[in-house]
C-alpha positions in Angstrom: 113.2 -96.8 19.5 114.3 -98.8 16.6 110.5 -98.6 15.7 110.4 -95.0 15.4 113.5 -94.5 13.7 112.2 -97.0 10.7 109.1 -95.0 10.7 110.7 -91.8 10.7 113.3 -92.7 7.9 110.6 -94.3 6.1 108.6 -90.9 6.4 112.0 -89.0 5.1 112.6 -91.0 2.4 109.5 -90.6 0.4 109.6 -86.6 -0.6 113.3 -87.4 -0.6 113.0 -90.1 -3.1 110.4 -88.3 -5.0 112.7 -85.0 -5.1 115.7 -86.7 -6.1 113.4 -88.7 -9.1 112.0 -85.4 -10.2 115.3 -83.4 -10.2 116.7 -86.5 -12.7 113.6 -86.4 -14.7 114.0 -82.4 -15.0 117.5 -82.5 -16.0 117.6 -85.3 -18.1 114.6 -85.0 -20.1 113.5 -81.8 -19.2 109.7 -82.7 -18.9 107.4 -85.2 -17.1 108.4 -89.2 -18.0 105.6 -90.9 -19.9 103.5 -93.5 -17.9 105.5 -96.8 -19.2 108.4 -94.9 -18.2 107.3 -94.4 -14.9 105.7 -98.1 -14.7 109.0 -99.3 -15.8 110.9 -97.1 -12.7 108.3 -98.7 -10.6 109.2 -101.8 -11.6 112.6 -101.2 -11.4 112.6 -99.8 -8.0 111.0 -103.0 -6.7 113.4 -105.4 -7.7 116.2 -102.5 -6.2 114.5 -102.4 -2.9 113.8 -106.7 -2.5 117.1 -107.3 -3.7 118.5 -104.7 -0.9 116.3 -105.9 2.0 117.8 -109.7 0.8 121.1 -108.4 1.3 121.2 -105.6 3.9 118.1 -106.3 5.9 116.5 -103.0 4.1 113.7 -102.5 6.0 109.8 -103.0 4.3 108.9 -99.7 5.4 111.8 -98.2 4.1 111.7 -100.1 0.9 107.7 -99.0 0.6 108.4 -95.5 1.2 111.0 -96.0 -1.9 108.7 -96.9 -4.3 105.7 -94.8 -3.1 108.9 -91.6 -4.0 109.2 -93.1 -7.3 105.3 -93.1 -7.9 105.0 -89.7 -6.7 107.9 -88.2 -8.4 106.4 -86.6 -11.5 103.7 -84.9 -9.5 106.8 -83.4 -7.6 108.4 -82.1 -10.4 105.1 -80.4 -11.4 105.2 -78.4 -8.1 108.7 -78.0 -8.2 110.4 -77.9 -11.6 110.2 -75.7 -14.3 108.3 -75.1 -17.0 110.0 -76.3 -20.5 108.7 -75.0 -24.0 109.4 -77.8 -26.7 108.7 -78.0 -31.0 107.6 -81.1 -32.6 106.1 -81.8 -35.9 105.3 -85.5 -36.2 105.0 -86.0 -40.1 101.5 -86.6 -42.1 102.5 -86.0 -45.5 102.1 -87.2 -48.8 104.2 -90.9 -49.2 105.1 -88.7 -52.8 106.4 -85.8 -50.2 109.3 -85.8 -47.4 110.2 -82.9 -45.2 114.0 -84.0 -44.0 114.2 -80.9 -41.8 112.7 -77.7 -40.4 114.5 -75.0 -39.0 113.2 -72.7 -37.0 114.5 -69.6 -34.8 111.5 -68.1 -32.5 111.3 -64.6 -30.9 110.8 -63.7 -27.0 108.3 -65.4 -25.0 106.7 -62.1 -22.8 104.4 -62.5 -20.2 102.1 -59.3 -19.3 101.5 -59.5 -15.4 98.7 -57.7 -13.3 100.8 -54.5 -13.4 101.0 -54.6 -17.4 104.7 -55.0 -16.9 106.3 -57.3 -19.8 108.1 -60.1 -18.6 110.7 -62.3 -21.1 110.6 -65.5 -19.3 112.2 -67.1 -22.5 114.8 -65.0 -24.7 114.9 -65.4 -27.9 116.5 -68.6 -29.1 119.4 -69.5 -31.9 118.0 -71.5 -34.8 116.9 -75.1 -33.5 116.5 -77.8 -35.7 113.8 -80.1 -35.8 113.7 -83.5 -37.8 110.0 -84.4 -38.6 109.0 -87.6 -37.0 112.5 -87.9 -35.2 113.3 -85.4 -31.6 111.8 -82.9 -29.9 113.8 -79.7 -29.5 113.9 -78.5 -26.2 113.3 -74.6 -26.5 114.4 -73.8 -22.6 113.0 -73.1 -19.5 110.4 -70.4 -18.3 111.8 -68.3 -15.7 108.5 -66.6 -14.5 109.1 -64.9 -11.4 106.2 -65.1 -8.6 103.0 -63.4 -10.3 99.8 -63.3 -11.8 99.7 -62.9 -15.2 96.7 -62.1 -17.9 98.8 -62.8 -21.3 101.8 -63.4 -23.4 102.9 -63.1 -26.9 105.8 -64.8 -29.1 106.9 -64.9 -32.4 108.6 -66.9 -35.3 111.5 -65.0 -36.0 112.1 -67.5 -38.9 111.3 -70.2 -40.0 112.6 -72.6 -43.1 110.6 -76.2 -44.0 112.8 -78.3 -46.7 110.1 -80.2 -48.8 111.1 -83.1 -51.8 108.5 -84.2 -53.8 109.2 -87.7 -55.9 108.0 -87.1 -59.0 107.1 -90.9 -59.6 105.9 -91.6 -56.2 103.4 -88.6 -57.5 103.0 -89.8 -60.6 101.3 -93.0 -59.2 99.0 -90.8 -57.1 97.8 -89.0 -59.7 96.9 -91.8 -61.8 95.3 -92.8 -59.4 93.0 -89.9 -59.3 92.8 -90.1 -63.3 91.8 -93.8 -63.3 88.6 -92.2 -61.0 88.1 -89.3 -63.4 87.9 -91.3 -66.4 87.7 -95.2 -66.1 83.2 -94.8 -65.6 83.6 -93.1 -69.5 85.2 -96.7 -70.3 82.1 -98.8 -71.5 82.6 -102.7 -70.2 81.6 -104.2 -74.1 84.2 -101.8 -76.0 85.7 -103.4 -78.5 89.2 -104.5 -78.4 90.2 -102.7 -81.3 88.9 -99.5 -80.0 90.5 -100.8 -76.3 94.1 -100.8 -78.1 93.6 -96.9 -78.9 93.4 -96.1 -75.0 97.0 -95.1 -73.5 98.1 -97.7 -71.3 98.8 -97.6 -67.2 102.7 -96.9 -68.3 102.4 -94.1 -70.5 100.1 -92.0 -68.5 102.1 -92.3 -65.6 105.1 -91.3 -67.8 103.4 -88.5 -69.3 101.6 -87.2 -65.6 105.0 -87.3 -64.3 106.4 -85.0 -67.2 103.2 -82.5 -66.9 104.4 -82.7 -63.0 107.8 -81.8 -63.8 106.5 -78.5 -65.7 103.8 -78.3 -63.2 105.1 -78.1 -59.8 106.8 -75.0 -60.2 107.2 -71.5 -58.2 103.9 -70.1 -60.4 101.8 -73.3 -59.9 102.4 -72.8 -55.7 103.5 -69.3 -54.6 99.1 -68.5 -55.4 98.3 -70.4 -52.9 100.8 -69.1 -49.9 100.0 -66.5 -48.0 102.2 -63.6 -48.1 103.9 -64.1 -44.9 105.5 -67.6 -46.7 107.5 -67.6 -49.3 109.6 -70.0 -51.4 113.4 -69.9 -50.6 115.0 -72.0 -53.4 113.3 -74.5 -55.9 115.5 -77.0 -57.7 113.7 -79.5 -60.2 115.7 -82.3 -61.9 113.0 -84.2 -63.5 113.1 -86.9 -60.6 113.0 -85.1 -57.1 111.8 -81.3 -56.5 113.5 -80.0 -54.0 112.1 -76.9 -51.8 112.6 -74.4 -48.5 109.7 -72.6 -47.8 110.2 -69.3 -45.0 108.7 -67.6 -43.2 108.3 -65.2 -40.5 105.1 -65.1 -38.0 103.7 -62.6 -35.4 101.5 -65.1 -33.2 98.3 -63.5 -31.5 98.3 -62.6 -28.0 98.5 -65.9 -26.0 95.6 -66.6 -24.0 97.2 -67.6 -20.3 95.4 -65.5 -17.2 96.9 -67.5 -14.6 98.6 -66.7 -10.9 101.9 -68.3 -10.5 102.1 -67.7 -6.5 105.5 -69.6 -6.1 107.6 -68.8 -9.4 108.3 -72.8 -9.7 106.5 -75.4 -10.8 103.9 -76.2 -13.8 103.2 -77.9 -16.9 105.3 -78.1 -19.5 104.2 -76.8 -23.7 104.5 -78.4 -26.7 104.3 -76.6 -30.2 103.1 -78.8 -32.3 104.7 -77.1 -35.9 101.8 -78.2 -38.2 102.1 -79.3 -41.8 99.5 -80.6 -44.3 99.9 -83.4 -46.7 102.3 -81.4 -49.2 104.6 -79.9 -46.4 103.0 -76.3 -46.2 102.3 -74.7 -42.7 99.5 -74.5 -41.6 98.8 -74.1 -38.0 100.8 -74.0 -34.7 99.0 -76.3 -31.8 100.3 -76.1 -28.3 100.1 -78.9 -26.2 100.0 -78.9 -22.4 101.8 -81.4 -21.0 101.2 -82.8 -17.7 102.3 -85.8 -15.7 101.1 -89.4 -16.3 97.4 -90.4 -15.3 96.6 -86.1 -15.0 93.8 -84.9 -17.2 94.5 -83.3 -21.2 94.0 -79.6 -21.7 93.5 -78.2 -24.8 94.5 -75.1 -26.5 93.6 -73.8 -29.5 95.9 -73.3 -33.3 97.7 -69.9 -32.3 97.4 -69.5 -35.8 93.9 -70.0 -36.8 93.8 -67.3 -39.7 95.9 -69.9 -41.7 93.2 -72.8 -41.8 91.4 -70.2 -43.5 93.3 -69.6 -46.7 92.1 -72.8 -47.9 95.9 -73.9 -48.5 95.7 -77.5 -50.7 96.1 -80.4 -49.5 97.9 -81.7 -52.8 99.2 -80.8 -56.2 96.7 -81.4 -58.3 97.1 -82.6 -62.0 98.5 -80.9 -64.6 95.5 -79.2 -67.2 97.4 -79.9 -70.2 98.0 -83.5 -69.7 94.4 -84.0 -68.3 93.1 -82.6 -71.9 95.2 -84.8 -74.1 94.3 -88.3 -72.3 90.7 -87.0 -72.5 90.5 -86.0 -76.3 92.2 -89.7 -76.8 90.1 -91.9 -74.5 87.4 -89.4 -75.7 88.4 -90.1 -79.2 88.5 -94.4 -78.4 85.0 -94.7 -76.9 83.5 -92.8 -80.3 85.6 -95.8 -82.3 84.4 -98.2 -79.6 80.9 -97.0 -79.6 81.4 -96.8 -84.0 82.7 -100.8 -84.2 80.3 -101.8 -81.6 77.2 -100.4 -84.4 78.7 -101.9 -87.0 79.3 -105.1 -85.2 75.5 -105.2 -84.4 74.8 -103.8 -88.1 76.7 -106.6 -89.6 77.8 -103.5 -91.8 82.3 -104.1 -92.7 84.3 -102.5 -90.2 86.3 -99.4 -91.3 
């Protein structure tokens, strides 16, 4: 009898466990733990249950049927939780550029079922703010009644990215694209009274970073947005450039046929807010997200028209500054090239 009752309670205590580990998980994080999160409850949960069959005579079975709960636990939170909609932007930026926030307030999520009928599952949401690099902002939960469904569509109600550019931290970049442009015009045997003529590493960086300060202006940029992006605010104070771009997006219709038979359960998304080296936006990626050890699936940019407009990738240099460092190093290799015949000539230098 004794027998049976361990097996029984042993039987219990696994979808128990696991439901219990999965309701935490959902309220607490409000997605599926990470696999060294889940190693680690493993792990946990072992020493829990050996301690407690030390001290209270917890039987194996019982103890097993523990940890087996644990295990199984994000699995059961697929089947039984809900599904969660989160923004994230990790950073890949410029080390001359820093975006210290982005705020964004997004539109209803609709699903279309069978019927055609429209269906907010998520209403639209306050402003949520999101700290490149730093959280993940939980958008809500889905509720999707029991269906089948053949689309959605959302939208960015608003969105604002706060960009600083350091103008010496720029500066040194784009020396380091002059040194490129210009050093192979240098000839190895110029002499060093022609060498003294060439600006030095100092001044060029001080001059690029004045051009910059001229350069990087609402003119030089707003070309290159598209029209649904435009710039807020621009502050320049010779040191730091300080931006908000906005914008407002009307994503296309979102590719998700699926049949939701139970109205609970499923993965959870992740838009992944895109921005390229210099802080614009340029793409929205969602990411399915799925418990530990289950396979990727990949969706594509809901906003592919944007890696079309050839947005760049940098700031360029300024023109003006380019021409005057090329007229003088231009101007130093003729006197190099000058000293070097006469040298050879034996003719008196000039």
């Amino acid at each position: 009898m004794k027998k049976s009752l361990n097996l029984l309670g042993g039987l219990l205590l696994v979808p128990v466990t696991a439901y219990v580990a999965a309701m935490a998980a959902e309220s607490k994080l409000g997605t599926f733990v990470d696999f060294q999160t889940l190693a680690m409850a493993v792990g946990v949960t072992v020493v829990v249950v050996a301690i407690l069959h030390f001290i209270i005579k917890l039987p194996k079975f019982w103890a097993g049927a523990m940890v087996i709960g644990i295990l199984i636990s994000p699995y059961v939170q697929f089947l039984v939780g809900k599904v969660n909609i989160f923004l994230t932007d990790p950073p890949n930026l410029r080390p001359s550029v820093s975006v210290p926030e982005i705020r964004v307030a997004m539109g209803d999520l609709i699903f279309v079922n069978d019927q055609n009928q429209e269906i907010t599952v998520l209403p639209a949401s306050g402003v949520k703010t999101l700290y490149p690099g730093e959280n993940i902002v939980n958008l809500g939960q889905l509720n999707i009644p029991a269906g089948t469904y053949k689309s959605g569509k959302m939208s960015i109600k608003n969105m604002e990215v706060d960009m600083k550019v350091d103008l010496a931290k720029e500066a040194e970049l784009a020396y380091s694209q002059f040194e490129k442009m210009f050093k192979p015009l240098i000839p190895a045997d110029m002499p060093a009274a022609a060498l003294a003529q060439l600006p030095n590493e100092t001044d060029i960086k001080a001059r690029i970073k004045a051009g910059m300060k001229d350069y990087i202006n609402r003119q030089a940029i707003e070309p290159y947005l598209p029209s649904f992006i435009k710039i807020k605010s621009l502050a320049n104070d010779g040191q730091i450039i300080r931006m908000t771009l906005a914008t407002q997006i009307d994503l296309p219709p979102l590719p998700i046929a699926f049949p939701y038979p139970t109205g609970t359960g499923g993965p959870d998304i992740v838009l992944d807010i895109t921005l390229n080296e210099i802080g614009l936006p340029v793409g929205i990626i969602p990411i399915i997200k799925l418990p530990p050890g289950a396979p990727q699936i990949n969706i594509p940019d809901l906003t592919p028209k944007l890696g079309d407009l050839k947005i760049p990738n940098d700031f360029g240099l300024p023109q003006n500054v380019l021409d005057q460092i090329k007229a003088e190093v231009t101007a130093a290799v003729t006197k190099g090239e000058t000293l070097r015949q006469q040298l050879e000539n034996k003719q008196p230098l000039n």
